[in-house]
N, C-alpha and C positions, 0 to 999 in steps of 0.2 A: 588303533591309529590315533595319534595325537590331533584333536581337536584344532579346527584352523582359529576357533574364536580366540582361545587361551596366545596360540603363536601370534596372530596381530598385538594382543593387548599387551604381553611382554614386552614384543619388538618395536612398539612404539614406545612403551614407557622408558628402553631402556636408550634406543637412541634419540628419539625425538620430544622427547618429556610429554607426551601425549595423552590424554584418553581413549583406549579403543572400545570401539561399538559393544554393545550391551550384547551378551550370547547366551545360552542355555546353560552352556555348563563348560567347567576352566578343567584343565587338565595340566599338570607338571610337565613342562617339555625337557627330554630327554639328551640333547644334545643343544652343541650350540648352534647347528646348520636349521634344528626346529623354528630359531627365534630369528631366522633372516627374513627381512620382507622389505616387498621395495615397491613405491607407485608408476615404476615406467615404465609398465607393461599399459596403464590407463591412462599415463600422458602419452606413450606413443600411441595408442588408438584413437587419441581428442585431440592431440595438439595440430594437427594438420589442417584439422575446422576453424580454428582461433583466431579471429583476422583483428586489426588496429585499424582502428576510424579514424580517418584526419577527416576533422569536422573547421570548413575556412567561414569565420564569421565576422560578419562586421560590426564594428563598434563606436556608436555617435554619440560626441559628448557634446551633453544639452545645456549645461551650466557652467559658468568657472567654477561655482561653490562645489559642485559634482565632482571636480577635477581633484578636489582633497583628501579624497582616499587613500589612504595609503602612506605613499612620499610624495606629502603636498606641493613642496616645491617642485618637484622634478616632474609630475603629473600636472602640475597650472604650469608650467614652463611648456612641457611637450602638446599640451591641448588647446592653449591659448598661445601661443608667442610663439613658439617654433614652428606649427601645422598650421595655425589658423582655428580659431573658436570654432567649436560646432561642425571642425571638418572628421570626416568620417575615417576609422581607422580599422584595418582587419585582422584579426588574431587567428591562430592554429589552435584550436584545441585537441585534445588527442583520450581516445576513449578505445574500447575492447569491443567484441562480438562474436556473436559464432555462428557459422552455418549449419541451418537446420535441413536441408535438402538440398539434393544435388545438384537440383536445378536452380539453385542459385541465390535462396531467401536468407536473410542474416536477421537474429533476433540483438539488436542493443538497448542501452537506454533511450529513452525520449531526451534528456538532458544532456545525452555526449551532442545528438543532434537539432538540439532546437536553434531554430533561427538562422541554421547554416545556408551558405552563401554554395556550396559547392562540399561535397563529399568524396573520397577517394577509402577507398577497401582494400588493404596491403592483404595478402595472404600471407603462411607461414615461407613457402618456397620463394618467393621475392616477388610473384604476379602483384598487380596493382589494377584496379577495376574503378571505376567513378561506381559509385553509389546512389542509387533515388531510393528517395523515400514512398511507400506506397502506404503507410499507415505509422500512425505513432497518438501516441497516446500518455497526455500529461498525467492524466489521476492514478493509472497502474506507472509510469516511467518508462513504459516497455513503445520498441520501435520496432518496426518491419521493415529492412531495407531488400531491394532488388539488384543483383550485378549480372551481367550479362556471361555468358558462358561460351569457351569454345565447346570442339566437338566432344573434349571429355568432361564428364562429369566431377564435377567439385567431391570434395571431402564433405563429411557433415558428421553430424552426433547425432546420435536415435533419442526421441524422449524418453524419461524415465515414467516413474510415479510417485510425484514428490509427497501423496498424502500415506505412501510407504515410510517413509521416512524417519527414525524413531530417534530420541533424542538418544546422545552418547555414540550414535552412528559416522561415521568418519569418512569426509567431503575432500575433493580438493580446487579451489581456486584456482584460473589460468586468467591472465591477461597482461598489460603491458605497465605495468608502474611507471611513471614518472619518464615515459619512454624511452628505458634501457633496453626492452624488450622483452619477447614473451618470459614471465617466471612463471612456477608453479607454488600456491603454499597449500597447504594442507591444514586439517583442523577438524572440530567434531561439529557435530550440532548440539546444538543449545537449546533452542526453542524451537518449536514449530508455529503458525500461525498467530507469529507473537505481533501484537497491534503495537503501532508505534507514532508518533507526528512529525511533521517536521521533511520529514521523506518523500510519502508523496501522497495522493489525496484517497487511495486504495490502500491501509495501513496493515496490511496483511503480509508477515515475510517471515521467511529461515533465518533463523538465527545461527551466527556460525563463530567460532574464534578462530576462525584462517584469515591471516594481515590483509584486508583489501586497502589498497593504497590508491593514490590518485592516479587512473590511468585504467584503472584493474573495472570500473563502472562499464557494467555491459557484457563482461567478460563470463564464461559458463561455471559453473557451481556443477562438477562431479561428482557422481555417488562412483561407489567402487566396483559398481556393476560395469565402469565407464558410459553409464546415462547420464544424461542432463536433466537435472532437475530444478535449478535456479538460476539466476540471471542476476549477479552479483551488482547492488546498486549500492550500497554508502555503507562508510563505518563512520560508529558512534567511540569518537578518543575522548577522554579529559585532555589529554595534551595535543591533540590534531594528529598524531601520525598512526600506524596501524594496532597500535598495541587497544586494542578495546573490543568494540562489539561487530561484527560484522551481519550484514544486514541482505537477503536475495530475493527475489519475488520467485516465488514458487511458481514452478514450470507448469503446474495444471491451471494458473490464471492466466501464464502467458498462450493457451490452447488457443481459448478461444480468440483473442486477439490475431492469432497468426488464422486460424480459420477464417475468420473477416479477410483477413490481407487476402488470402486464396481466391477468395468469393468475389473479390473488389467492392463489400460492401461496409459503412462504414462499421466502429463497432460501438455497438450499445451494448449499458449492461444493465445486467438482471434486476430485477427488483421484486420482492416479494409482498411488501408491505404491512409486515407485522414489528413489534415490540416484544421484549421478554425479559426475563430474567433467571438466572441461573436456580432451577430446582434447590430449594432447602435441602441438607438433607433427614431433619425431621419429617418433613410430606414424603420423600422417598421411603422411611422405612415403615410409615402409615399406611402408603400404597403397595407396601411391600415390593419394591421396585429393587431387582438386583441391581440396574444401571441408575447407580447412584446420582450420575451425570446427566442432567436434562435440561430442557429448556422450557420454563413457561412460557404461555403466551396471554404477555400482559395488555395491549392492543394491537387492535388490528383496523385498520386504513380502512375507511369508506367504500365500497366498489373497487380495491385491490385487488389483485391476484389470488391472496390467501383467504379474503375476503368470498370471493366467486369460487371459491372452490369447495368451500363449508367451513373452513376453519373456525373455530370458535376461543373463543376469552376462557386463560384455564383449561385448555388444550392440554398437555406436556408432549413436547416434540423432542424424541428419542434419538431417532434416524433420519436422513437426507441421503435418497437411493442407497440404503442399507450401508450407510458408515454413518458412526458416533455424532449427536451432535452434545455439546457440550455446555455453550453458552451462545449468546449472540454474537461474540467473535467468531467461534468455529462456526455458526450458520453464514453468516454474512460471508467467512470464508469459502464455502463449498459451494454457496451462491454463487460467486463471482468465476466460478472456473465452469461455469454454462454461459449459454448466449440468451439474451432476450427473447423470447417466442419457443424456449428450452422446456419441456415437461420433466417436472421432477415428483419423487414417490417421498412423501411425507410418512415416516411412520412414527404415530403418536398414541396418548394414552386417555380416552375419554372415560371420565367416568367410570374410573375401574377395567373397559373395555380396550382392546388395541384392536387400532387398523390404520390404515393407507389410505390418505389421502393425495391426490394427482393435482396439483399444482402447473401451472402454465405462466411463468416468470414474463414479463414484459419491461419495457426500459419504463425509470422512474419518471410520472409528470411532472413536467417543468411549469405548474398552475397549482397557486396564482404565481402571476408574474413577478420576478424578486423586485423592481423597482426599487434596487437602495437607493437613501438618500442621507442627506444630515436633516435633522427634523431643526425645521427655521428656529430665527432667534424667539418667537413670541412664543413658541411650544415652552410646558413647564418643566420638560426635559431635553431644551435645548442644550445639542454640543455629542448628541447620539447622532452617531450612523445607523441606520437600523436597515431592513428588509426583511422582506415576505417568507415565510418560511417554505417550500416546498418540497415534496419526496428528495427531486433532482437536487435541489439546493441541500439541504437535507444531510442527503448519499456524498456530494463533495466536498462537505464536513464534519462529516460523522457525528450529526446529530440526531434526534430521533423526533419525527414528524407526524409521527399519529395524531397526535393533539392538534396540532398546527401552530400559527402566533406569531411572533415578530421576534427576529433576528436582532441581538446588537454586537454591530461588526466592532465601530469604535467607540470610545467615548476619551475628547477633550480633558484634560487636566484643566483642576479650575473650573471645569462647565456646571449648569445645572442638575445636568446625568450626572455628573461625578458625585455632588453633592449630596443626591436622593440616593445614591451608592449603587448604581447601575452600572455592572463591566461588563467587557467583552465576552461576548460568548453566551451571554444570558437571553432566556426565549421569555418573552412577555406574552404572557396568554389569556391574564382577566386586570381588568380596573375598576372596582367596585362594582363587581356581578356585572361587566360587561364584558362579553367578549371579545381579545384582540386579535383577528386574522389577518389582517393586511397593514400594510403601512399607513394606509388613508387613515384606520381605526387612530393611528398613535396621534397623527396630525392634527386630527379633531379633537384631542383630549383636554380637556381645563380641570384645572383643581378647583374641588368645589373652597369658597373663602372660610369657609364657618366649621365642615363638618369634617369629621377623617375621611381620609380617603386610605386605601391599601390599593397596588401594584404588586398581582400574582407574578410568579415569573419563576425558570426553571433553571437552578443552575448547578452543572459540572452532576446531572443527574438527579438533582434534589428541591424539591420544591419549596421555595422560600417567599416571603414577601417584605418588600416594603414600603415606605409609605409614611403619613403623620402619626399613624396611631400602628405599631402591628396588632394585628389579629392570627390567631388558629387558624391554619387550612382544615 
């Protein structure tokens, strides 16, 4: 019997110039009826669930200067002169979804619906339902809406399991472009739990080259099992339209978010409170370790979770409830598709020894308080924004808070931060063998007149300093 891996892979390459999913083993097909294949056996099982969001929102222009976006004249004419400054105006946007239950739950973006004014949920057959929202959530992008139901139950998609997922495996994209209405594209995977910025504040997503277009945000990510596995949120184009990277949040983060919505409670997420780094693999073949893929753990949080559970510095963490962990991407990854108050089975490598440690995830402290500010004119690095570093603060920027220190969000061109060479994104943590936890710490600081000083500080990963004189960390 001819192999059905070898028949997709042909019958995509040959009509759809495609990649098909990675199989065991290729076999020559025999005729040309071997090399037919077609998705609409898995659009007609999903497309019935696939709804379009008309998300009504209102939009207040605050400035004339604001009004120059774009086509300045025609926008300072319609905001100032024709409506009236400052009067409020209300836009359609229009966004994808899908129902996950019969009874009536719709998984989309948080950004088709933030701020909206009013919601309506088209179905595929023509019904039209007003929309509430009962949960959403900026840092995943993922929304939970509710539509009321008659006496029959809705369509919906079954979840998949997107950490099945292998790269070279073959997805298909449904939702409404540019609203001509439902399309279907299709395409492979790329990446798995590829980190990204820009997107949203949980940078964990499928990578796909199926065209997501404006409209298609919110819309379901197909595996060919016809499960849901993603929740299509942005593509990454050089030129703005769909030819680039396309981008899903993995349907096992969106779990526990919709578990929340169930529960009506809100949702928090996990936190475990360690640091690591990707296993050498020198120390892997010294420990004689077949999984060459690990994760040290290089700190660990005060009174955390991993902390209270025994975890220790120099650990190497293998597994996370017995799947692969690889680096601190894929942990943070498999984190985040549990809930806070989650127990999860740590399996590591002490000492030459393996075992299982039990972990009890909680949401990350928001202490100390972030209190950003611009540190005054008389500071000797005035013209910084800076703030408090915390897990929570932390976690919504993917930075790493073991240590702790001080945040700098901006810094001024021309200021005195700019000058001593302090950018964005950099964690201040010592000033001459002092240490800085808080923002108060920065405010207090004076250069001494006479002697060097050095400013420790941590950036883009690496620790560096500066200051009048450098010094050796």
């Amino acid at each position: 019997m001819v192999k059905r891996a070898f028949v997709l892979f042909v019958a995509l390459s040959i009509f759809g110039g495609m990649s098909g999913a990675v199989f065991a083993q290729d076999v020559v097909p025999q005729s040309r009826g071997q090399i037919t294949y077609s998705f609409a056996p898995i659009v007609d099982k999903t497309l019935p669930a696939v709804v379009n969001i008309h998300a009504r929102k209102v939009i207040r222009s605050k400035s004339p200067t604001a009004a120059l976006d774009g086509s300045a004249f025609w926008r300072l004419f319609r905001d100032t002169l024709l409506f009236g400054y400052g009067r409020e105006r209300f836009v359609n946007s229009l966004g994808s979804g899908v129902i996950v239950s019969p009874g009536g739950l719709v998984v989309t973006n948080h950004h088709v619906i933030q701020s909206a004014q009013g919601i309506l949920v088209s179905l595929s057959d023509g019904r039209v339902f007003p929309g509430q929202v009962i949960l959403s959530d900026k840092r995943t992008d993922i929304a939970i809406l509710r539509i009321p139901i008659s006496m029959m139950p809705l369509p919906y998609v079954e979840f998949g399991d997107s950490d099945q997922l292998k790269i070279g495996d073959m997805v298909v994209a449904i939702g409404n472009p540019f609203g001509i209405g439902q399309t279907v594209t299709s395409g492979i995977v790329s990446a798995r739990s590829r980190a990204t910025s820009g997107v949203a504040d949980f940078r964990f997503f499928i990578q796909t080259d199926a065209a997501i277009n404006p409209g298609n945000s919110g819309g379901p990510l197909i595996s060919t099992a016809g499960k849901l596995v993603g929740i299509n949120t942005a593509i990454y184009s050089s030129s703005g339209g769909s030819q680039g990277l396309g981008f899903a949040v993995p349907i096992n983060m969106v779990r526990p978010i919709l578990e929340s919505a169930i529960k009506g409670r809100p949702y928090l997420r996990p936190w475990i409170g360690i640091s690591g780094q990707k296993l050498p693999p020198t120390l892997a073949m010294m420990l004689d370790l077949n999984q060459k893929n690990a994760l040290v753990v290089t700190g660990i949080f005060p009174d955390g979770p991993a902390a209270i559970a025994g975890l220790k510095k120099n650990d190497i963490i293998l597994t996370l409830d017995g799947k692969s962990v690889v680096d601190s991407v894929s942990l943070n990854h498999r984190i985040a598709s549990h809930l806070a108050g989650d127990e999860i089975d740590l399996g590591i490598m002490r000492k030459g020894t393996m075992m299982t440690i039990k972990v009890t995830l909680i949401s990350p402290p928001d202490v100390p308080a972030r209190n950003d500010m611009w540190l005054p004119n008389l500071s000797p690095f005035a013209g910084a924004k800076v703030a408090s570093l915390s897990p929570a603060f932390a976690m919504d920027y993917g930075l790493e808070s073991i240590r702790g220190g001080v945040v700098v969000l901006e810094v001024r061109l021309g200021s005195a931060a700019a000058k001593f060479g302090l950018k964005r994104g950099d964690i201040i943590r010592d000033f001459n063998g002092k240490k800085i936890i808080v923002v108060a710490d920065m405010v207090d600081l004076k250069l001494p007149r006479y002697d060097p000083w050095v400013l420790k500080l941590t950036r883009s990963g690496r620790d560096v300093a500066v200051g009048s004189k450098k010094k050796k960390l």
